[in-house]
C-alpha positions in Angstrom: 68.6 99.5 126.1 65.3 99.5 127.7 62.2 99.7 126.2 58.7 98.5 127.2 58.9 94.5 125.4 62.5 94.5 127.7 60.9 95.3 130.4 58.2 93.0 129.8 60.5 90.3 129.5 62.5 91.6 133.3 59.2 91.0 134.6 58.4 87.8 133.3 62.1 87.1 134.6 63.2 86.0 131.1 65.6 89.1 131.1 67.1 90.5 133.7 68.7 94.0 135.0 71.8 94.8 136.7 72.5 96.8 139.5 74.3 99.9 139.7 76.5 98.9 142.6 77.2 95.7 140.5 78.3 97.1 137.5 82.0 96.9 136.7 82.6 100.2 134.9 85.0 100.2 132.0 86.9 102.8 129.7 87.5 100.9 126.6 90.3 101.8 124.0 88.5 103.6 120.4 90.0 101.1 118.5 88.6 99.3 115.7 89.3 96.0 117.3 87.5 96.7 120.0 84.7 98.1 118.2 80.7 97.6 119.2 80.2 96.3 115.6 82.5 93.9 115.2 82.1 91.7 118.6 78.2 92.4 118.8 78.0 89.4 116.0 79.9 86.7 118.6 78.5 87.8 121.4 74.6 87.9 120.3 74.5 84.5 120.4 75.7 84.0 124.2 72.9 83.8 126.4 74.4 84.7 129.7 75.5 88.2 128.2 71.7 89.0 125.9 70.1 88.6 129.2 70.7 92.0 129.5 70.1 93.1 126.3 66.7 93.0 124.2 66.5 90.4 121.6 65.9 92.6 118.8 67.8 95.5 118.0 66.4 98.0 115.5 67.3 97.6 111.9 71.1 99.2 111.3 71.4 99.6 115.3 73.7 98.6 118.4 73.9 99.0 121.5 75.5 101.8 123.1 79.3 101.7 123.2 79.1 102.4 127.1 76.7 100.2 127.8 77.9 97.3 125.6 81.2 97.0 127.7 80.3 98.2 131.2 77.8 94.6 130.7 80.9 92.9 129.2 83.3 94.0 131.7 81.0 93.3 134.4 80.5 89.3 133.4 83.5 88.5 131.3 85.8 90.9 132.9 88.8 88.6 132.3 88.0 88.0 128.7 87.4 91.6 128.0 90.9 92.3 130.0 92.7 90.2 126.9 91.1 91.8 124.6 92.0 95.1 125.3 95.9 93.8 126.0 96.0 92.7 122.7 94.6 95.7 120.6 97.1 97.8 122.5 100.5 95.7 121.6 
């Protein structure tokens, strides 16, 4: 997820990077519920979790899978907790 205008914008302090030793590491469920594609849409428009992500994506692209929920986990842990409980039931 880093390129040079993100890092640009972690220097101007408009983005910003996490960590390693932060980072709450996560193995998500392959299920479609749980999918990069379908909660990239609700969660592009929270600014807390795009500070760590560039604002444009390349046309047809996402973010990594791994990298999309380790950033999840780490800042809306709880949230991403329920999700996964109720994709498995």
């Amino acid at each position: 997820m880093c390129n040079k205008d993100f890092l640009g914008k972690v220097i101007s302090g408009e983005k910003e990077l996490l960590p390693m030793e932060s980072i709450s590491m996560v193995d998500v469920p392959n299920y479609d519920e749980l999918s990069v594609s379908n909660l990239w849409p609700h969660l592009k428009n929270d600014p807390n979790f795009m500070m760590h992500f560039p604002d444009e994506m390349p046309k047809g692209r996402l973010p990594a899978r791994d990298y999309f929920f380790n950033v999840m986990n780490t800042g809306m842990g709880d949230y991403l907790q329920k999700l996964i409980k109720h994709a498995t039931l």
